[in-house]
C-alpha positions as CSV (number, residue, x, y, z in Angstrom):
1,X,21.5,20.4,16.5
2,X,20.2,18.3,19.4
3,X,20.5,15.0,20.1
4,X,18.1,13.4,22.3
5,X,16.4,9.9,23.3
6,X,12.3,9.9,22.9
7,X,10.5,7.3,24.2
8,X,8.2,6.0,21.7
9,X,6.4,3.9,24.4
10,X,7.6,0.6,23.4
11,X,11.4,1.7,22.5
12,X,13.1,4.8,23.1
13,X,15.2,5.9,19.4
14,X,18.0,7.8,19.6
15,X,17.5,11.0,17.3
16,X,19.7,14.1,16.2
17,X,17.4,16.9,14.7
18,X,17.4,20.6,14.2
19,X,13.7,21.9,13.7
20,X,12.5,25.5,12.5
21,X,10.0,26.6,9.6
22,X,12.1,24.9,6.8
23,X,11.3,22.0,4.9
24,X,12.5,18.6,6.4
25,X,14.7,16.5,5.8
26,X,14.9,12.1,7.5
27,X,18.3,10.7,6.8
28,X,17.7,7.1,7.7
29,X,20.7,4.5,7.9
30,X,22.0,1.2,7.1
31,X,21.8,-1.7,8.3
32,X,24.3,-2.3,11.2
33,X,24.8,1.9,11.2
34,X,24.6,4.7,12.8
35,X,23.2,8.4,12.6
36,X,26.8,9.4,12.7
37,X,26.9,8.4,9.4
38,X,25.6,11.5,7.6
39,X,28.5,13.8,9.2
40,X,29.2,15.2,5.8
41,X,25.7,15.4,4.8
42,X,24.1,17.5,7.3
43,X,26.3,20.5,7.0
44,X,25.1,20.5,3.1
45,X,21.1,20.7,4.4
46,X,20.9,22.1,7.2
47,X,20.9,25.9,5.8
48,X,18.2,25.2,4.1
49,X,16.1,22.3,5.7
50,X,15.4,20.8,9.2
51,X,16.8,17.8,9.7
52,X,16.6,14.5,11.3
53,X,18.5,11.8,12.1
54,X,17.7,8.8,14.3
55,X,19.6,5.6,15.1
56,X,16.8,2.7,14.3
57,X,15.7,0.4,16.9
58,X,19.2,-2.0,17.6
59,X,21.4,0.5,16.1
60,X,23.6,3.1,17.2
61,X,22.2,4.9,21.2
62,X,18.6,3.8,20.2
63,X,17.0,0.9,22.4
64,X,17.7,-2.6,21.3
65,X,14.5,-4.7,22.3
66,X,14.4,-8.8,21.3
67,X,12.1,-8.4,18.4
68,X,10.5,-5.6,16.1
69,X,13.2,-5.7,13.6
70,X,11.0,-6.4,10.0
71,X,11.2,-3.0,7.8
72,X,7.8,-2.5,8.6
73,X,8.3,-2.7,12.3
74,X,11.1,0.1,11.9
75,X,9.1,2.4,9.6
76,X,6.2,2.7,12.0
77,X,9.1,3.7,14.9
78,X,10.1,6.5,12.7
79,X,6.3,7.3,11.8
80,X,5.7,7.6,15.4
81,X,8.6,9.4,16.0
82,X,8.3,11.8,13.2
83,X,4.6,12.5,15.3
84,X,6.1,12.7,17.9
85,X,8.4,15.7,16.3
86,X,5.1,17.2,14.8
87,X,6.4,16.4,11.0
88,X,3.3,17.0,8.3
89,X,5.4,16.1,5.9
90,X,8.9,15.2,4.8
91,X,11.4,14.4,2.3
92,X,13.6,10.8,3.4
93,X,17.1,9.9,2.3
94,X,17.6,6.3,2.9
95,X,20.8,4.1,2.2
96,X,20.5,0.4,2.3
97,X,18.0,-0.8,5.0
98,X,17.0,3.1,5.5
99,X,15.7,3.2,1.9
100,X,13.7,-0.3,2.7
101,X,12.0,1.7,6.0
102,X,11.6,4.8,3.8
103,X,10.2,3.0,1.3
104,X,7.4,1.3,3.4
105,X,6.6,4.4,4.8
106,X,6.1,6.1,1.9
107,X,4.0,3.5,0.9
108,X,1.7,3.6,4.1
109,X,1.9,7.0,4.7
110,X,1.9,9.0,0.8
111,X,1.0,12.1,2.4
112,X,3.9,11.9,4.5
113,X,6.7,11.4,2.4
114,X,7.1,14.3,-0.7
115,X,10.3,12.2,-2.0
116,X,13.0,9.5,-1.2
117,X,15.7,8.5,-2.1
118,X,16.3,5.2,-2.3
119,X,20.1,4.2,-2.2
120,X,19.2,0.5,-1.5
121,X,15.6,-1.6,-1.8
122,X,16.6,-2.0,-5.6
123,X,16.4,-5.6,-5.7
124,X,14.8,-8.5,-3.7
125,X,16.7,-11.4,-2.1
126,X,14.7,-14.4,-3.3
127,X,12.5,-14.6,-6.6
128,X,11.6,-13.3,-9.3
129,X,13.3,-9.6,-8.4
130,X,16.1,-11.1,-6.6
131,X,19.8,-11.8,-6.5
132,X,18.6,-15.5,-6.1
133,X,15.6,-17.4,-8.2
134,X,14.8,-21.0,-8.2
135,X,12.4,-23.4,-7.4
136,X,10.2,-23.4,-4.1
137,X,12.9,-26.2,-2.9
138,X,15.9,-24.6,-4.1
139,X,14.9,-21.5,-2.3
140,X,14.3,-23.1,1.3
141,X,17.4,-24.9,1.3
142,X,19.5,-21.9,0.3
143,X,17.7,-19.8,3.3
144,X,18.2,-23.2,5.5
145,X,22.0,-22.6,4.5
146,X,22.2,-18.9,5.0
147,X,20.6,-18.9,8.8
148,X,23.4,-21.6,9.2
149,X,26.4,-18.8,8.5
150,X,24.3,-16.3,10.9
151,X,24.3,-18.8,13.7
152,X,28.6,-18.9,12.7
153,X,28.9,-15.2,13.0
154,X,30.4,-14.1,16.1
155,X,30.3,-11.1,18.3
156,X,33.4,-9.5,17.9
157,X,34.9,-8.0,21.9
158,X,37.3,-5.1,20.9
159,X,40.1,-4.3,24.1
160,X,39.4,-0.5,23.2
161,X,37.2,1.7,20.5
162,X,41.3,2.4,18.6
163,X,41.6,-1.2,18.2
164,X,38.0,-1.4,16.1
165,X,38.4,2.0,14.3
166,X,42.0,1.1,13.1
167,X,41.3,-2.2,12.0
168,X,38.2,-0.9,9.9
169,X,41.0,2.2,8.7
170,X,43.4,-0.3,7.2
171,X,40.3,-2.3,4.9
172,X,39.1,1.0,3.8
173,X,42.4,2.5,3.4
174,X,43.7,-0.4,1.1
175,X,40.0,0.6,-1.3
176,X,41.7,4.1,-1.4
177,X,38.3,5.3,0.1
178,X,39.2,6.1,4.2
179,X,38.3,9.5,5.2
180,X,37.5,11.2,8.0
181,X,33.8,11.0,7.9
182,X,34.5,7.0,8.1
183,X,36.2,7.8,11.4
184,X,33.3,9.6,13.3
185,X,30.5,6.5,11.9
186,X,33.0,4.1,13.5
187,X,33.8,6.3,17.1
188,X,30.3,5.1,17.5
189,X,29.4,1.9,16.1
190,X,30.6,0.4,19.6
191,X,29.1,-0.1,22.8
192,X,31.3,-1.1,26.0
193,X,30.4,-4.2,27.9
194,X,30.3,-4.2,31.5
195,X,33.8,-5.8,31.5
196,X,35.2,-2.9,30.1
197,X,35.6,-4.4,26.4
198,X,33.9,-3.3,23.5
199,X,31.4,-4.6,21.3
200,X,28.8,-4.2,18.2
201,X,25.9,-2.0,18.8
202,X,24.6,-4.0,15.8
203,X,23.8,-6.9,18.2
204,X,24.1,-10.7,15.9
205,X,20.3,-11.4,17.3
206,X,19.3,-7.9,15.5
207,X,21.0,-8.5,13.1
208,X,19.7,-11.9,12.2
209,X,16.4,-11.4,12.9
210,X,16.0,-8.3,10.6
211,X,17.5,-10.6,7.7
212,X,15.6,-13.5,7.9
213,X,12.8,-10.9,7.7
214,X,14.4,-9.1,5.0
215,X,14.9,-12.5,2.7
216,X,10.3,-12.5,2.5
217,X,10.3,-8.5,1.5
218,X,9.1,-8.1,-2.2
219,X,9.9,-5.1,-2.9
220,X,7.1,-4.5,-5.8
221,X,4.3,-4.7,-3.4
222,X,5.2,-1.5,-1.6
223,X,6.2,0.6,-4.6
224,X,3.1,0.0,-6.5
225,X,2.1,1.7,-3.4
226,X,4.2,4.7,-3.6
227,X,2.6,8.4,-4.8
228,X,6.1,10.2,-4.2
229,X,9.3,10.9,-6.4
230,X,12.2,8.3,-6.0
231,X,15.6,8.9,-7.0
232,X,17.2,5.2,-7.2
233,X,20.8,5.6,-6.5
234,X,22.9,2.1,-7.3
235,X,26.2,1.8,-6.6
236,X,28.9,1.0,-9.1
237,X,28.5,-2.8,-8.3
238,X,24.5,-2.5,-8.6
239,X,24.4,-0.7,-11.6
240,X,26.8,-3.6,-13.3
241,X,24.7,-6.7,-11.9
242,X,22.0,-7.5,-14.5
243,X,19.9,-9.3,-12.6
244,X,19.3,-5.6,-9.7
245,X,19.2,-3.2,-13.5
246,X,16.3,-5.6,-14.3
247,X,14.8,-5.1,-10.8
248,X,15.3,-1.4,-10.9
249,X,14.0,-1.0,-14.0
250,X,10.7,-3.2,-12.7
251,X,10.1,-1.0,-9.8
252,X,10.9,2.0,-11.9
253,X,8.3,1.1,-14.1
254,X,5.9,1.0,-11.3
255,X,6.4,4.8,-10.1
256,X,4.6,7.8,-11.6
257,X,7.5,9.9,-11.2
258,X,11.4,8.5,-10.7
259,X,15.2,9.3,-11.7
260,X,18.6,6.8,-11.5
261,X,21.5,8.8,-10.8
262,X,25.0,7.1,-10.8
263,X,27.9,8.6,-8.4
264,X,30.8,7.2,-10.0
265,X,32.8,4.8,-8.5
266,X,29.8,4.6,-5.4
267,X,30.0,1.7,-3.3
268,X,26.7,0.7,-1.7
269,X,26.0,1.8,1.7
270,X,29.4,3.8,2.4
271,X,29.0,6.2,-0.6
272,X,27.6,8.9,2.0
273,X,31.1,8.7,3.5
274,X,33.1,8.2,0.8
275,X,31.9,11.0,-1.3
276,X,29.8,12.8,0.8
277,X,29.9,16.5,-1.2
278,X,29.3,14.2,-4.5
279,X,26.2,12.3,-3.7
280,X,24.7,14.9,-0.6
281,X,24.4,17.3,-4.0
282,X,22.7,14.4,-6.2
283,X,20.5,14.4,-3.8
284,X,20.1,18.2,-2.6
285,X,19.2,18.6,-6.7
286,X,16.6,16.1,-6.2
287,X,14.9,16.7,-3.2
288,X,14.7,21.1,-4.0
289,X,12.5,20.3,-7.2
290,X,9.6,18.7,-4.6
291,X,10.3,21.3,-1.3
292,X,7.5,23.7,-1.9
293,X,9.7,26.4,-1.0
């Protein structure tokens, strides 16, 4: 595979992709990831598909401009890109905010898109759909108290990369899920400072302006939209939450064509690390019933 900047005009992204006659494949990340991330899924595709993976805009190698960051604003970097790439069509994997860009692609672009998984964009933040409902009132004060905790966040300076990786080992170690594939995302979720020091590539001003964008997002707008096949994959804490089965089973309801597969024991973001061969074959099974091969 290659792995290559492209200058988009506005903001070079960071992209790994192998191209020949097969049908393709768009693994899009999560929020605060990487492209590194699908190390265990490639190797299950790439026999049989093209593939490609970029880092979004703020993320990862990919340029990290001050503003751009709404779902929209990313989808239309990976339309370009997949232009760019000479893509007719493709199939897109998303976890988390990569399922939110898929899905506004898909619903832009339906000739684009022949499926997507969507592991994430189940539920809204605010509302009707979302983890939190309430009066007009109640809902501005509790975003007026959520931008408060993103102002508290702080940038975390690491000595060395070892120091960052190790610390994220022994949290995912004590869930029983650290595995190898966790330790090539992390090798490159850090970019050195010009002190020598280490930081987030996941910069707190990306960060925060792509979820105070996020908290607006209704979800149902965009899959009444959608013409493709979804597979909604919730994690085990998901699938257990009433309020996000009520949401999925909303947006379900909205589609022409859709499946919910559970991965046992999934947790939402990390599942494609923590059981890569598990979930990369949900979604092989899914994706081979729409490739036109």
């Amino acid at each position: 595979m290659v792995e290559e900047m492209i200058n988009l005009g506005d903001v070079g992204i960071n992209v790994r992709h192998s191209l020949d006659d097969n049908p393709v494949v768009v693994l899009l990340h999560f929020s605060g990831g990487n492209l590194n991330m699908w190390e265990g899924i490639i190797p299950q595709f790439e026999k049989e598909y093209s593939i490609i993976a970029p880092d979004f805009r703020g993320h990862g190698k990919s340029d990290k401009p001050l503003t751009g960051y709404h779902i929209d604003d990313m989808a239309n970097d990976i339309i370009l890109l997949l232009q760019h790439l000479n893509i007719e069509y493709c199939h897109i994997i998303g976890s988390s905010m990569g399922a939110e860009v898929g899905l506004s692609i898909a619903a832009t672009h339906p000739s684009l898109v022949r499926s997507l998984i969507c592991e994430g964009a189940l539920y809204n933040e605010f509302g009707e759909y979302g983890l939190f409902n309430g009066t007009e009132e109640e809902i501005v004060h509790r975003k007026e108290v959520l931008k408060v905790q993103l102002t508290e966040r702080n940038e975390r300076v690491f000595n060395t990369k070892e120091e960052y990786i190790e610390e994220e080992r022994a949290k995912l170690a004590q869930q029983g899920i650290w595995n190898e594939y966790f330790a090539a995302f992390f090798d490159n979720n850090l970019q050195q400072m010009t002190t020598g020091s280490f930081t987030y590539c996941y910069l707190n001003r990306v960060r925060t302006d792509y979820i105070q964008k996020y908290w607006d997002v209704k979800f149902e707008q965009y899959y009444k939209k959608v013409q493709c096949p979804i597979l909604f994959l919730p994690s085990k804490e998901e699938w257990e939450n009433e309020k996000i089965r009520r949401s999925i089973d909303t947006f379900a309801s909205l589609l022409n064509t859709y499946e919910i597969e559970r991965v046992e024991n999934a947790v939402h973001a990390y599942v494609w690390m923590q059981l890569p061969i598990t979930v990369g074959e949900v979604a092989k099974i899914f994706i081979s019933k729409y490739d036109d091969k």
